[in-house]
N, C-alpha and C positions, 0 to 999 in steps of 0.2 A: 382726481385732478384731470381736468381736459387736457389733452396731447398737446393741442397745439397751444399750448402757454408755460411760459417760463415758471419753474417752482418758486413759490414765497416762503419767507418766514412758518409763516402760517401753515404750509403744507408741511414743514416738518415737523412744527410742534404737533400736527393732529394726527401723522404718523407714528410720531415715538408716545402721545399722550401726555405730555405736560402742553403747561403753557408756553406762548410764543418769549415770554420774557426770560421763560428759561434757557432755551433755545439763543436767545440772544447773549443771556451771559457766557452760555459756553463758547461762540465763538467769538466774542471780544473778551471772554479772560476777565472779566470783572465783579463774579460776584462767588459765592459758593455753589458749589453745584457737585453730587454726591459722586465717585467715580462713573458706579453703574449709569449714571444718567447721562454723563460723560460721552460714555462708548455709544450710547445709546441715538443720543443727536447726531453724532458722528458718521454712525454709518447708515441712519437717512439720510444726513448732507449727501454721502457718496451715493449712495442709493438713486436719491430722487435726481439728481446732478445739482444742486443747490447754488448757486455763486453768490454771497454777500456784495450788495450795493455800498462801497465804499463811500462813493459819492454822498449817497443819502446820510449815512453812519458820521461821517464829516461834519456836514449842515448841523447832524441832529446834535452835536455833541460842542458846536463851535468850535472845530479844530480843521486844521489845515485838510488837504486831498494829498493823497498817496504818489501825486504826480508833479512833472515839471512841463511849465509852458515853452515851447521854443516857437520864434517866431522866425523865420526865415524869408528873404527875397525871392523865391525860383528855387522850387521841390525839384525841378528838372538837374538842375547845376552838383555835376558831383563833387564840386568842392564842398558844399554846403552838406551834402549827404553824407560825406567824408566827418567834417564836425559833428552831426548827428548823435554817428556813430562812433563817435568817442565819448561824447556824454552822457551815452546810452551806458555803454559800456563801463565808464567811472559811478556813475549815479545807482548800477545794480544792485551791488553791495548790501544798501541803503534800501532797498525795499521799493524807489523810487521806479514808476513807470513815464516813458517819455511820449511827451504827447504834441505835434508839431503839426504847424501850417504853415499860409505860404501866405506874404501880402503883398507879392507883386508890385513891392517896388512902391506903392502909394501910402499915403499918410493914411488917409481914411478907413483903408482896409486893415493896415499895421494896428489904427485902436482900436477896432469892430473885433479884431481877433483877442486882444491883448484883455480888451473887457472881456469876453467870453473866458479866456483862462481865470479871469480873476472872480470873475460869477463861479465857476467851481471850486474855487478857495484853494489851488494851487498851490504847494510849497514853496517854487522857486520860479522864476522869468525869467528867461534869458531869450534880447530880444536885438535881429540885426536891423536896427535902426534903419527905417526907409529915408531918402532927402525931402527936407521938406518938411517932417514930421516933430512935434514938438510933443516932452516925454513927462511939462511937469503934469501932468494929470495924473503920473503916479505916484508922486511928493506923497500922498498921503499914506499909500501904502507901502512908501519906502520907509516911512516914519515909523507907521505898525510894526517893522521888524520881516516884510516879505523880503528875501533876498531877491535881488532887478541884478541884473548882468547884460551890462551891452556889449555884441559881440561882433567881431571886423570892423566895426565903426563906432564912433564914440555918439552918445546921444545928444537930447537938444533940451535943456530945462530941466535936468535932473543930475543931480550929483551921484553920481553912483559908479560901483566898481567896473573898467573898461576891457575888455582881452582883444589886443590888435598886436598884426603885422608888421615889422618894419619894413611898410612899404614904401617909404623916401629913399631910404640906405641902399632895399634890394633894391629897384631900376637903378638908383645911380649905380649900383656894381654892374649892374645888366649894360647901362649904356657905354659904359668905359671899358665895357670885356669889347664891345664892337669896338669904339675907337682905338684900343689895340694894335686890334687889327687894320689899319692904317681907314676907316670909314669917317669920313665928312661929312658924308650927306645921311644924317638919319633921319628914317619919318619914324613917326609916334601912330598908335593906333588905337586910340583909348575908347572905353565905353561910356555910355550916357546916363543919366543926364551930367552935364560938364561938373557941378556942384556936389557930385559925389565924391564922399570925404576919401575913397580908396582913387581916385582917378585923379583925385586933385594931389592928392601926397606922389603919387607915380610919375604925376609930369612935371612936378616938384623935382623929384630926383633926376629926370631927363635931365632938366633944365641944368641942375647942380654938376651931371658930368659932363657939359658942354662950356659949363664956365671952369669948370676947373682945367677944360684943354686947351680954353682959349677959342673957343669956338663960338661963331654968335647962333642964339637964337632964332629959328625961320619960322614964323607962321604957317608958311606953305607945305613944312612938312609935318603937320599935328592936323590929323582928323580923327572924326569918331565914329562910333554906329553899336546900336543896340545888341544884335546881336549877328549869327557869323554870312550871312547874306551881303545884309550892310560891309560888316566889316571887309568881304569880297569888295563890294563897289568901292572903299573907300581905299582898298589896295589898287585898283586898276588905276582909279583916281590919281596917287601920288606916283604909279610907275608912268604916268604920263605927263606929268610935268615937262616942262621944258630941260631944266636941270633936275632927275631925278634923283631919289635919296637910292644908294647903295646898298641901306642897311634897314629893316625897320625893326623898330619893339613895340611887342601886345602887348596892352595894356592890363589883360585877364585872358586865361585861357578861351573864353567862347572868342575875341579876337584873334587871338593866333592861330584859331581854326580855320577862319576867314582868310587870315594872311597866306596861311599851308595851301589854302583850296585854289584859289588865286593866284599864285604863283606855279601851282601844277596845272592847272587849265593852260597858262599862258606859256609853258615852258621856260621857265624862268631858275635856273637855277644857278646865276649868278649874284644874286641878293642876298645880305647875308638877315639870318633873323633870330633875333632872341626872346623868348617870350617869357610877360611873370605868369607864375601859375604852371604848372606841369600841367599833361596833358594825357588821356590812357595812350596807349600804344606809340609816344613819343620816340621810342626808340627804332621803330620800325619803321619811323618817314623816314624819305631819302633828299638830303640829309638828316637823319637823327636830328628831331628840333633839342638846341640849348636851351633852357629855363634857368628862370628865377623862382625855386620851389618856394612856397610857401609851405607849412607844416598843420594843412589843417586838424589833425589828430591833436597835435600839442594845443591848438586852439581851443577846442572842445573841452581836452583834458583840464586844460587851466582855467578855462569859465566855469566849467561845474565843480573844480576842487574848491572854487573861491565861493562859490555859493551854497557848497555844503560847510564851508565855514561858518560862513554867515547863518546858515540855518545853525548850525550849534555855539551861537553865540558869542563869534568875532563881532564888536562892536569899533573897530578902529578905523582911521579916517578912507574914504573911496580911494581907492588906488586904480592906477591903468597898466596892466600889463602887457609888455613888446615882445612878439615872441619871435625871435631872429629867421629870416632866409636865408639860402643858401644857392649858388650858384653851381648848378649841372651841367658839364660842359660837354655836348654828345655830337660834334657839327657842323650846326647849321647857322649857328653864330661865332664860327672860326675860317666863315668865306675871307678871305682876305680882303679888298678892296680893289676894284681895278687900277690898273697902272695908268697915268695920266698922261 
């Protein structure tokens, strides 16, 4: 056998001297094969370093792949990396290996990836829906019996099982922990694009705790930005108002990084701020930033528990699962308000 090429099938059979078929039963376990012949394939596999192509073994057999599709927004984003690794983690058990990309947020990208999992005949999808992107193209294979999981967002043309945040509930708890503390004037600081199902439920809840204190709604203080640059400019932006807001809330942790950066450039530490999303070393800003934790782990956990349902044949109607926040109060969302 040349060095420089991976061992085949083939190189073991012509090692131990049987055929390649024999070889093949003994490592899928499917047909008779004498012990001696056993041992024998065996430790040429270890020998030669052999790794069975699963993939191929899959196709050739019409059955599913050994793996699960995840499709994610931003590989960078450690909340998403947080979900990963929890599904990683629940799916081991199971022999299941996780296999993940990124679609940046675009439709196009989200099905170019999602057909490619599905070209390897993947066990399970679990996919966080991009804006924009419509999901019934995989009607058919939710029909076939592939478990689809939509995850932090709920999808667009497909009935299927959802795992989301109570992201209404948390901001509203986020913005009535500020007004509290005697604040009127909050800005909002949300991410884009505005039509995002997590950004539109978040200003939903803004909204909800300002009608519940009897406060009206300002335009002037709700801006957005992509990511924590933007979200800089779009802080400087509302502390320059004419009547500035007191208090603001990130929309997602990459804004409240923006908010944090923003506020320390400008020496600002009379504003109070509360952000959804935790954030690493939150404890260690001055002031320690408050959040709106979300629980990405239990995210994870409960998309891939519902999908190994579904793979051992829960057949019952699509459900959405809410998985609760909770509010961390470390702060910088206990500034009080200035006195008038």
């Amino acid at each position: 056998m040349a060095a420089n090429r991976r061992p085949t099938l083939a190189d073991v059979a012509r090692e131990v001297g049987v055929s390649a078929k024999t070889v093949s039963r003994v490592l899928n376990e499917d047909g008779p094969v004498s012990p001696q012949t056993r041992e024998e394939v065996l430790a040429a596999v270890a020998k030669l370093g052999f790794q069975p192509n699963l993939m191929a073994r899959s196709i050739r057999v019409g059955g599913p792949d050994t793996t699960i599709g995840l499709v994610i927004p931003d590989l960078a984003n450690p909340f998403f990396g947080a979900v990963a690794r929890a599904i990683e983690d629940t799916v081991g058990d199971r022999g299941l290996t996780l296999l993940m990309g990124s679609s940046a947020d675009a439709p196009d990208r989200e099905r170019a990836l999602t057909a490619k999992f599905l070209a390897r005949r993947v066990s399970i999808l679990i996919v966080v829906p991009s804006v924009g992107a419509d999901h019934s193209h995989l009607k058919s294979h939710r029909t076939a019996g592939l478990p689809i999981v939509f995850l932090d967002r709920p999808g667009v043309g497909l009935s299927t099982d959802s795992i989301v945040s109570s992201n209404r509930a948390g901001a509203q708890d986020g913005v009535a922990h500020l007004i509290a503390h005697g604040h009127r004037r909050i800005g909002f600081v949300g991410d884009l694009p505005v039509k995002l199902y997590t950004r539109r439920e978040r200003l939903a809840g803004y909204r909800a705790a300002l009608q519940e204190a009897d406060m009206p709604y300002d335009r002037s203080l709700v801006a957005s930005a992509h990511d924590q640059p933007g979200a800089e400019a779009a802080t400087s932006q509302l502390l320059e108002l004419a009547d500035p807001p007191t208090a603001l809330f990130a929309g997602n942790n990459i804004m409240a990084l923006g908010i944090v950066a923003e506020l320390a450039r400008s020496k600002r530490k009379d504003v109070a701020v509360v952000a959804f999303d935790d954030v690493s070393l939150a404890e260690a800003l001055e002031p320690a930033l408050t959040v709106v934790a979300q629980d990405p782990e239990e995210l994870g956990r409960s998309a891939a528990a519902t999908a190994l349902a579904r793979l051992d044949g829960d057949r019952s109607r699509a459900r959405t699962i809410t998985v609760p926040t909770r509010l961390i109060v470390r702060g910088s969302g206990e500034q009080p308000a200035p006195k008038p």
